[in-house]
VOGU-3710 file (C-alpha; in Angstrom, 3 decimals, decimal comma):
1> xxxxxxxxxx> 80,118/41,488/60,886  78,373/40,608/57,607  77,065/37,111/56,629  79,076/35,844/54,034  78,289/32,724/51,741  81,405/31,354/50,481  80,931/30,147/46,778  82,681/26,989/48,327  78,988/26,279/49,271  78,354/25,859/45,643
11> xxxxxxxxxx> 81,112/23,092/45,277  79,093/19,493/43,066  79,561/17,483/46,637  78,111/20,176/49,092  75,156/20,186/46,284  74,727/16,232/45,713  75,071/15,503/49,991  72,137/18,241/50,697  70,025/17,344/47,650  70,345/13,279/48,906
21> xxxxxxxxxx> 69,729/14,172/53,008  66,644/16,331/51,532  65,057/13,517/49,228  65,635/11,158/52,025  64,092/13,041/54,527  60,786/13,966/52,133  60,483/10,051/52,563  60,961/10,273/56,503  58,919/13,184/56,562  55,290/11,118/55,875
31> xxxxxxxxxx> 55,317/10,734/59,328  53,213/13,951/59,687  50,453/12,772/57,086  48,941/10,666/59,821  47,050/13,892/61,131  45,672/12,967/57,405  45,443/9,456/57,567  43,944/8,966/60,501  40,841/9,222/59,748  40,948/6,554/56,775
41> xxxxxxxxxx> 43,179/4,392/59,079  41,443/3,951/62,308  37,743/4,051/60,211  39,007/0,967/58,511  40,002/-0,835/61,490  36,803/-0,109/63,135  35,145/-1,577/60,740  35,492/-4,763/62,447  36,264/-3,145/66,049  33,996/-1,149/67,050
51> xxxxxxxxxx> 35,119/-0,038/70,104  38,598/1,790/67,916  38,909/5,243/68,229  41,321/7,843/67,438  42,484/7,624/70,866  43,460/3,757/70,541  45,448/4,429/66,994  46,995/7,501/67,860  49,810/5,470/69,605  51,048/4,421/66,225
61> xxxxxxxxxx> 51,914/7,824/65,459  53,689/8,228/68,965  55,291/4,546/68,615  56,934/6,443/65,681  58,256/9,527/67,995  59,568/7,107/70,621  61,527/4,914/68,535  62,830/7,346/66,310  64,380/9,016/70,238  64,993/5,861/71,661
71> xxxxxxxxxx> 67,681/4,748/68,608  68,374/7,355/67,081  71,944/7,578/68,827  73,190/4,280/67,466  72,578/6,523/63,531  75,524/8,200/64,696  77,175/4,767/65,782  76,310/2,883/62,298  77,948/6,452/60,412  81,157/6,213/62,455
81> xxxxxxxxxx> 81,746/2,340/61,490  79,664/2,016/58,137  79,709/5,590/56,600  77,081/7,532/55,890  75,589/6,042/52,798  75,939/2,563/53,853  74,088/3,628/57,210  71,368/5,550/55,125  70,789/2,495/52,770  70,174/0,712/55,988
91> xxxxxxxxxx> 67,608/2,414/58,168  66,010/3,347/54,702  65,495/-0,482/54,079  63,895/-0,711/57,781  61,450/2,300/56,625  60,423/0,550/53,640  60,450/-2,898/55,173  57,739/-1,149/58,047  55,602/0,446/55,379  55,257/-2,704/53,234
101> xxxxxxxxxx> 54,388/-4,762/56,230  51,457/-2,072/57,825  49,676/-3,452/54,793  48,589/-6,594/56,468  48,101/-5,129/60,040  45,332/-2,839/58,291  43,757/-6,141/56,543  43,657/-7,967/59,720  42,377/-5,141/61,888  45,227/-5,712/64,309
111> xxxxxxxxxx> 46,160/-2,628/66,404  48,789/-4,431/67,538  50,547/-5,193/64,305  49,757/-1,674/63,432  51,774/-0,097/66,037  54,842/-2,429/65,686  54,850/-2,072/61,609  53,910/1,658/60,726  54,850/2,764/64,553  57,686/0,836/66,441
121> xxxxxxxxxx> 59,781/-0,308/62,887  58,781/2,991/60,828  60,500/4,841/63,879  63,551/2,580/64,350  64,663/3,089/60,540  64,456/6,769/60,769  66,270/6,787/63,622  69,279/5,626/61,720  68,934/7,670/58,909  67,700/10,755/60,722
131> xxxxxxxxxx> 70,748/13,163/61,734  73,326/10,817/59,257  72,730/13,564/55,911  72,846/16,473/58,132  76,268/15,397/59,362  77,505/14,134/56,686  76,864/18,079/54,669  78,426/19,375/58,000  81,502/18,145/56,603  81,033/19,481/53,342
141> xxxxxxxxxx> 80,108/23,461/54,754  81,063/23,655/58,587  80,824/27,048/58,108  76,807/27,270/57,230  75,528/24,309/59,558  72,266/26,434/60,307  71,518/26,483/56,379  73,072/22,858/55,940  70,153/21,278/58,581  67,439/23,572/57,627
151> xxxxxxxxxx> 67,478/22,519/53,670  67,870/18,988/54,830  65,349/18,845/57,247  62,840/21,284/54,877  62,687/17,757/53,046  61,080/16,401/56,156  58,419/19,018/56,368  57,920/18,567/52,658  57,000/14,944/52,772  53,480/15,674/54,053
161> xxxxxxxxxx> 53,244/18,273/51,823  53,684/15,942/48,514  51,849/12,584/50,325  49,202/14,226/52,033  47,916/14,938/48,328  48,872/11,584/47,485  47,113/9,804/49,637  44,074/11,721/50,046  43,944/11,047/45,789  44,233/7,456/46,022
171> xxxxxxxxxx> 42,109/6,639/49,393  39,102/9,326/49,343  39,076/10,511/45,669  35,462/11,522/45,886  35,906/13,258/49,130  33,387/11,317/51,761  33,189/13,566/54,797  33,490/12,084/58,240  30,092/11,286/59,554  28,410/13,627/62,160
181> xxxxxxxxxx> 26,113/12,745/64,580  23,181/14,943/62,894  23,462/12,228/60,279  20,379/9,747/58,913  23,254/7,608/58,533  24,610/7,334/61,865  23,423/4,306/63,576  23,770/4,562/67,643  26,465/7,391/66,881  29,072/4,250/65,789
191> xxxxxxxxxx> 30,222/6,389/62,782  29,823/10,040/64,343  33,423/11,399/63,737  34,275/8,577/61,562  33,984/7,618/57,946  30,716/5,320/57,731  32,574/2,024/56,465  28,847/0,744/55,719  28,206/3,146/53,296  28,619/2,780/49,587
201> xxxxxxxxxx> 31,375/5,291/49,191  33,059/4,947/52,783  33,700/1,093/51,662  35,796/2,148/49,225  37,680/4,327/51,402  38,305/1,845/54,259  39,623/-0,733/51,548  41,438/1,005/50,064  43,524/2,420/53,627  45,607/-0,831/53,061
211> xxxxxxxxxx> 46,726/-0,862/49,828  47,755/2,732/50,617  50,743/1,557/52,683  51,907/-0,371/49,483  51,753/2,763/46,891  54,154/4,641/49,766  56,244/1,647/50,190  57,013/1,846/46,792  57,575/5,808/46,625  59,827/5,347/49,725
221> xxxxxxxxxx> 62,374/2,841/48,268  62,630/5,325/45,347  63,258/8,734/47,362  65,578/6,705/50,026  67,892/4,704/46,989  68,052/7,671/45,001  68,700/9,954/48,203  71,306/7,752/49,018  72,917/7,426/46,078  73,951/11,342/46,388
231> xxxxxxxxxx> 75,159/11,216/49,339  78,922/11,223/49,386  81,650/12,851/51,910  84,681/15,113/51,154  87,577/13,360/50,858  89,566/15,219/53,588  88,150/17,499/55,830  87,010/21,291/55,202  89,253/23,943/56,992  87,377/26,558/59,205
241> xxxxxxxxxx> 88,444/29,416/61,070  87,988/28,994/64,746  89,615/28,950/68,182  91,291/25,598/69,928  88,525/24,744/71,706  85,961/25,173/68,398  84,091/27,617/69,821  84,264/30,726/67,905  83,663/30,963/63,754  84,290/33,710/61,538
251> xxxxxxxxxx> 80,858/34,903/60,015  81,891/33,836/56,568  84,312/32,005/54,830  86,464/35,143/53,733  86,099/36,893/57,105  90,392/37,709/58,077  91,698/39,575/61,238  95,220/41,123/60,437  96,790/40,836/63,798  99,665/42,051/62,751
261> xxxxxxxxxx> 98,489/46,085/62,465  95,849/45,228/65,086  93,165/45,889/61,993  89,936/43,908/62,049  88,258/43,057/58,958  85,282/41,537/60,736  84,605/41,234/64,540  84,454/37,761/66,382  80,863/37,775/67,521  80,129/35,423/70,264
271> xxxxxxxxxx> 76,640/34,458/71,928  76,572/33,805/75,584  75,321/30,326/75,555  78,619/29,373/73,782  80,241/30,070/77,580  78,398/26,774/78,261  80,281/25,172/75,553  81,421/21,498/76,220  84,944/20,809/74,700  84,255/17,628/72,922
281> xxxxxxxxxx> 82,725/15,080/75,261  84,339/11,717/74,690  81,555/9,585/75,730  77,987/9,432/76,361  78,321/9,411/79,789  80,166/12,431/80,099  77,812/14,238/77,797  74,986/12,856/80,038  76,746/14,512/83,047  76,647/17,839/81,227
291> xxxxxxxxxx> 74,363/20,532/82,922  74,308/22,130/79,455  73,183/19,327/77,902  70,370/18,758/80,580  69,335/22,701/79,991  69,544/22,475/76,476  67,247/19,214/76,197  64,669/20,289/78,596  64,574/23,454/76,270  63,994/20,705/73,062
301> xxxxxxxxxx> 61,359/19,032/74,749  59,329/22,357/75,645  59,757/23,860/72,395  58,794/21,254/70,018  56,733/19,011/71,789  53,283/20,934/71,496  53,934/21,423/67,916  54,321/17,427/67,573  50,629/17,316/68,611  49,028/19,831/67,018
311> xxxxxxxxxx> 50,701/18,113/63,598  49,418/14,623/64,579  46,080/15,504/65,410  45,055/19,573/63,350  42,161/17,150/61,452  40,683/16,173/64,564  40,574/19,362/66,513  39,116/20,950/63,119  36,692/18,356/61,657  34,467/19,630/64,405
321> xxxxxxxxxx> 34,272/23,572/62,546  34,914/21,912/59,491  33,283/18,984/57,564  35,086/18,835/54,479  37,680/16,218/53,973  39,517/17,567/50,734  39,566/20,865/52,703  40,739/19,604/55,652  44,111/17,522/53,595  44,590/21,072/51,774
331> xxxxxxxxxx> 45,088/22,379/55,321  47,851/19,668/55,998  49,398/20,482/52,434  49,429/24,341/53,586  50,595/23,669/56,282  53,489/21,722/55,414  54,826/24,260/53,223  54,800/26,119/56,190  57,111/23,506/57,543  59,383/22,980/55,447
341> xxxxxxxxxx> 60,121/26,649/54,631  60,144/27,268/58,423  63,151/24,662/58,569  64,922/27,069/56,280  63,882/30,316/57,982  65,007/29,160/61,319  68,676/27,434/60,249  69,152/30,841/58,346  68,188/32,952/61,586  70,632/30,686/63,817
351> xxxxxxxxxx> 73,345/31,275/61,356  72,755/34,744/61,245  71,722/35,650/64,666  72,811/32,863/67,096  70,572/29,538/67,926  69,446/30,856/71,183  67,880/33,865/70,358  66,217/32,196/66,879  64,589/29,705/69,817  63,232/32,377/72,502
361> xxxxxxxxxx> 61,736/33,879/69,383  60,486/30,821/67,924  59,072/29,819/71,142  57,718/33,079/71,991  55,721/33,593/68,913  54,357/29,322/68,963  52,877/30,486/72,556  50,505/33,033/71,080  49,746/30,758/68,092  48,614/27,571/70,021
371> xxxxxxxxxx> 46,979/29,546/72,548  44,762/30,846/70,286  44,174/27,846/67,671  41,105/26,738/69,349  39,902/30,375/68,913  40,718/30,418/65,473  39,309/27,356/64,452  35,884/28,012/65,842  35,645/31,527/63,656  35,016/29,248/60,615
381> xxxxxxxxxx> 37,065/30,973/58,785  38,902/28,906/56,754  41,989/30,814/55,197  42,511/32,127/59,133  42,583/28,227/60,171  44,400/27,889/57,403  47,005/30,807/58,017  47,302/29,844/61,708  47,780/26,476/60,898  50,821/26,857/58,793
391> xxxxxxxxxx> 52,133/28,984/60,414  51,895/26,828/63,907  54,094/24,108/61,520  56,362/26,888/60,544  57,952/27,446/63,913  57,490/23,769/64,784  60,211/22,526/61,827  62,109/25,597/62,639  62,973/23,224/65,832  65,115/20,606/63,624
401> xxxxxxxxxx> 66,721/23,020/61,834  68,347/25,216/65,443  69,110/22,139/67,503  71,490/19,984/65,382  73,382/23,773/65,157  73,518/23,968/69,185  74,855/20,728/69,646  77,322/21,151/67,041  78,574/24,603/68,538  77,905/23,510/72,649
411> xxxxxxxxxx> 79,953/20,248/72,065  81,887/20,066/68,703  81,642/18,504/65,541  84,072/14,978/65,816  80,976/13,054/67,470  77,895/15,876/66,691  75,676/12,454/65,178  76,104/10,809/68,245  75,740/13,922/70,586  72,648/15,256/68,734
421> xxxxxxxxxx> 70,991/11,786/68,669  71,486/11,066/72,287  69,833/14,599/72,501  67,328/14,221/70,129  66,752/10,524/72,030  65,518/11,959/75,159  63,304/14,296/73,490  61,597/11,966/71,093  61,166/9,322/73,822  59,736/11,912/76,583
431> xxxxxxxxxx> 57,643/13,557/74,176  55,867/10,501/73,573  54,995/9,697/77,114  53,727/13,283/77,116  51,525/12,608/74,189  50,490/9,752/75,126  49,496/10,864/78,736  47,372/14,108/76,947  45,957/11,617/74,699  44,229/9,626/77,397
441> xxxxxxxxxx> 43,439/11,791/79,825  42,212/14,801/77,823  40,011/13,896/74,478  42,211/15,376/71,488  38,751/17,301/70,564  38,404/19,528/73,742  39,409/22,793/74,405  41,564/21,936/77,261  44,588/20,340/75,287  45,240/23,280/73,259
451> xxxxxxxxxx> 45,486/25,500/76,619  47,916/22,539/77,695  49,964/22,713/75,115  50,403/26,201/75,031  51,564/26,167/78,991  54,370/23,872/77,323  55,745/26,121/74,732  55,932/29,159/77,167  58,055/26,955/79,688  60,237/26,821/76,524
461> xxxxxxxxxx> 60,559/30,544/76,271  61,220/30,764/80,057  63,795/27,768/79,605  65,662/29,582/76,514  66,128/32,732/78,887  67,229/30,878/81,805  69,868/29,206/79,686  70,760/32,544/78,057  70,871/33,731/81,622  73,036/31,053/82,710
471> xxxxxxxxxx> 75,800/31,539/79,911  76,010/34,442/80,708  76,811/34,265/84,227  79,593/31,862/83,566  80,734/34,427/80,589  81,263/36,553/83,414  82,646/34,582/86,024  84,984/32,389/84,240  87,891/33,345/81,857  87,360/33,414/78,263
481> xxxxxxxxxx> 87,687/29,843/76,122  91,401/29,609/74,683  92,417/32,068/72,103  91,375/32,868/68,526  93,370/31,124/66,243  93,508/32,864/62,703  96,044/31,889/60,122  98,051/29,601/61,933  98,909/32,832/64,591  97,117/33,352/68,056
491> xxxxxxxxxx> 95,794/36,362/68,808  95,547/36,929/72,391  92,500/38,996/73,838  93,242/41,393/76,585  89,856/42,238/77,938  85,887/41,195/76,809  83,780/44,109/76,021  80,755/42,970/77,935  77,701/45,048/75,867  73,576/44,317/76,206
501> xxxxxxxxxx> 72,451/44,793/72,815  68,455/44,847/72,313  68,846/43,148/68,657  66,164/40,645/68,520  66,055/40,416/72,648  68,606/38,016/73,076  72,238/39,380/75,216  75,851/38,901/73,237  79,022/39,442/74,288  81,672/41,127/71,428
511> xxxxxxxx> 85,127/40,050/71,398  87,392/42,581/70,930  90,884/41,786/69,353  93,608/44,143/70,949  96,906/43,079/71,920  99,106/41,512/69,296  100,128/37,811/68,752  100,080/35,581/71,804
//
């Protein structure tokens, strides 16, 4: 079959819902310019403490991970009662609220108050705003969900991309390197790695790391209100052709079957993992007791969690090849372009060739990448850092953009805000103990982590095959899901045409219409 876009996609709602859920999300998004930050952030802070490190602040950044997967099922809760823009307006207020208030946890050198302000509150508001857009332009275009979540989320992979610049401009205009230890001005190694806080222009920098937190408070109430503001939901809901049990879509809005003369305009193409399918789970219990759900989570956690680390800490791992701060913040700027168009690679490539398969290649490709990043890195050769950066961020967003499809297609679409944040819950919170377990037993500057983290993303390629495997066998074991409903007539299907296809390594199963109407 051919991908279609139906010009409904063009409609002023569809437009105003994805433009608000990607403005909102550029705001959400800053969570990936601490890899930048960091350096002003815990320099300032040791200023006073001495004993700080990266190590000690890096928390904040994975305070933000494990909130964000700890609440970000109740989103879904809040949309259900409130709606979605009333629900936006209120975990955007919780985002601001935390930004405003890391202001005085920097001035008072308080780790604490740092990890509860920009870490444990930053996370809890974008856990109820997170998934809320994205279902909410479901609605609008169930037939394009991959290209619905990978615009929206491109916003979050974006937001480095515009604050990085931002705040590298207002906190280090003159570019003051981080000390090394070859340095006249290193006393006892206390600054090595660090911006020297006693020096004439790394004073400036380390006073002004507070005041930073109030310029992005003030760009965040802007991006969320305005982002909010667009967001609006269809009136009724949007037909789409598919079978009783929601399972199978026509590849484009237009696509017809005339059962009538047994002529096919387009052919049903199914993936295997939709055998695992999960006809609308009614609770979160029951989606809990779901092996698919258990497969499909440990495959979120494996894929996206090394690329979680490598995007809070690149400026560490590289400021030892590298001693150029300005250079260093391009890098993250590169590299989030890489992000956010990866978002819209990968929810294309799920739309176009099924989730699964855009995931074992995803996966596949990360493995090579972080393996060799260490590699890379010492060449000093900075467009390859550079490349291999970006490109390490591109298949890392392309996460967001497949999962929120899966869950939509493995367990419907009348509760897909809770299901994906109960999903998207167990990965965020997990993947912070990881983090935080690499963090302090391996030093974020050694070799070792890297190799770590690429022993990670190849369990995710093995775990995407397994679950490809898996569908499979139940495809084959178990009848078909109810019939293909087109038109308001069934048409019954008198045998599966079981075929392995080598198109982009993944197995699919076609569905051939024969008989007449059931």
């Amino acid at each position: 079959g051919s991908y279609v876009l139906s010009t409904r996609i063009f409609t002023d709602g569809a437009w105003r819902s994805l433009l608000g859920g990607f403005l909102v999300h550029v705001a959400l998004g800053t969570v990936y310019c601490w890899a930048s930050n960091t350096a002003y952030i815990t320099s300032a802070i040791r200023e006073k403490h001495h004993y700080v490190t990266y190590s000690l602040t890096f928390p904040t950044y994975v305070c933000i991970l494990a909130f964000q997967g700890m609440f970000n099922p109740c989103g879904g809760f809040l949309e259900q009662r409130y709606g979605a823009q009333k629900t936006v307006l209120m975990g955007g207020s919780v985002v601001v609220a935390a930004t405003f208030l890391a202001f005085p946890a920097i001035v008072l050198h308080s780790l604490v108050l740092l990890y509860a302000t920009a870490g444990m509150l930053f996370g809890l508001g974008s856990a109820l705003v997170y998934t809320i857009p994205i279902v909410c332009s479901y609605r609008w275009l169930p037939n394009h969900k991959g290209l619905v979540s990978g615009v929206i989320v491109a916003g979050y992979g974006a937001g480095a991309l515009v604050f990085d610049q931002v705040s590298t401009a207002y906190t280090n205009p003159e570019n003051v390197a981080l000390q090394s230890g070859d340095d006249d001005l290193v006393d006892d190694d206390l600054w090595s790695g660090y911006i020297n806080c006693d020096a004439k222009g790394g004073s400036r920098v380390c006073s002004r790391a507070s005041s930073l937190y109030l310029l992005l408070g003030c760009c965040y109430t802007g991006l969320i209100l305005f982002g909010a503001l667009l967001i609006g939901e269809p009136l009724e809901p949007l037909e789409q052709i598919k079978d009783d049990a929601g399972i199978y879509e026509a590849l484009g809005d237009d696509a017809t079957v005339d059962i009538c003369t047994g002529e096919q305009t387009d052919v049903a193409v199914a993936s295997v993992t939709e055998s695992l399918a999960v006809e609308n789970p009614q609770s979160i219990g029951e989606l809990l007791q779901s092996t698919t759900m258990r497969l499909t989570t440990l495959n979120y956690i494996l894929t996206a969690t090394p690329g979680v680390f490598i995007a809070g800490s690149y400026k560490v791992i590289a400021s030892q090849y590298f001693n150029d701060d300005r250079f260093l913040t391009n890098v993250g700027s590169g590299a989030s372009v890489g992000n956010c168009l990866g978002r819209l690679f990968w929810g294309w490539a799920s739309d176009r060739f099924g989730w699964n398969t855009a995931i074992i290649t995803l996966s596949s490709v990360q493995t090579f990448l972080i393996l060799s990043y260490r590699l890379v890195a010492s060449s000093d050769n900075e467009s390859m850092f550079s490349f291999w950066t970006a490109f390490i961020y591109f298949n890392y967003g392309g996460n967001f953009a497949i999962y929120p499809v899966a869950i939509t297609e493995l367990f419907g679409r009348d509760r897909c805000g809770i299901n994906y944040g109960v999903v998207y819950g167990i990965y965020g919170f997990i993947c912070a103990i990881v983090l935080l377990f690499l963090t302090f037993l391996i030093d974020p500057a050694s070799p070792l982590l890297t190799y770590s983290l690429a022993v990670i993303q190849g369990g995710g390629v093995i775990s995407g095959l397994a679950l490809d495997a898996t569908g499979l066998i139940l495809l084959l074991v178990e009848p078909l899901k109810p019939p293909l409903v087109v038109g308001g007539r069934t048409a019954s299907m008198s045998y599966i045409e079981v075929t392995e296809t080598i198109t982009y390594k993944s197995l699919f199963v076609t569905a051939v219409l024969r008989s007449g109407i059931g």
